[in-house]
C-alpha positions, 0 to 999 in steps of 0.5 A: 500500500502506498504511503503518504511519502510515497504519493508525496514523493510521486508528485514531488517527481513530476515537476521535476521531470518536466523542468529537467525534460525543458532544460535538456531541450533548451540547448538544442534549441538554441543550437538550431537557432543559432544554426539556422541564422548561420545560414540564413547569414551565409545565403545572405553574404553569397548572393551580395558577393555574386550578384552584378548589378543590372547594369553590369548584366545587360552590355551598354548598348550604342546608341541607334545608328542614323543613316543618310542615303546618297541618292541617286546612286552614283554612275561612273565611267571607269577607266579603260580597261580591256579585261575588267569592267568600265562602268560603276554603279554603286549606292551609298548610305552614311551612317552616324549615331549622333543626331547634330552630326547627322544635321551636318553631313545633310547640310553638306549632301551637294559637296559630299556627292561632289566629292565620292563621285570624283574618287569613284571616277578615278578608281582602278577597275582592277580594284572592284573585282572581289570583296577585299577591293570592295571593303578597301574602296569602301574605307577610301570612301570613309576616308573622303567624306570624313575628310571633307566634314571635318574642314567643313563642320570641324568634326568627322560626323559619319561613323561608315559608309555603306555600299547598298548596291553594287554594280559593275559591267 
């Protein structure tokens, strides 16, 4: 049979159970807690370090080209040659990305097709032949309307000229 000790003893020990079974708990959870702002500190610190800004992502781009075609297109005679062509036929547009740049190369149209017709005139035929000919009679044309812009408007101003039609017979 129980005693009075004993029923005292039993309810004595239930509190103390409970209070042990909160203290053991305690540091675990405080290790979780602990661990889980670790990692939360970690995602934290690794997305700062390898996030670009978005301007770092997306490349600058250049601002949109403006063109100014050359019309009519320009018809030359070449010099004579009796194994290559001795007409030239070429189309031209000029290209720049500055809107006061294009104001002046279409101010100085007369004198800027003045000047391409007479160095296309003078060209050799030999040279129109194939692709790298093109590509240097088209840089030597550049080179012309740039030249004629900066002692008439003090700055290059055209960026490319681009044949965009090409013929020879």
């Amino acid at each position: 049979m129980a005693t009075a000790a004993d029923t005292n003893r039993k309810t004595n020990d239930a509190p103390a159970a409970t209070g042990k079974r909160r203290n053991s708990l305690l540091p675990i959870l405080l290790v979780g807690l602990i661990a889980a702002g670790a990692a939360g500190a970690g995602v934290w610190y690794y997305t700062q370090q390898h996030a670009t800004p978005a301007a770092q992502q997306s490349p600058q781009l250049p601002a949109p080209a403006l063109y100014v075609a050359l019309d009519p297109a320009f018809v030359v005679n070449l010099p004579v040659s009796y194994d290559g062509p001795r007409y030239l036929q070429v189309e031209v547009q000029l290209m720049t990305r500055d809107p006061l740049a294009l104001e002046k190369i279409r101010a100085n149209l007369p004198a800027i097709r003045a000047r391409l017709l007479m160095f296309f005139a003078q060209i050799d035929p030999a040279l129109v032949n194939d692709r790298s000919g093109m590509q240097t009679l088209q840089n030597d044309a550049l080179g012309e309307v740039q030249e004629l812009l900066k002692s008439e408007t003090g700055s290059n101003s055209a960026e490319a000229l681009l044949f965009t039609s090409f013929v020879t017979q």
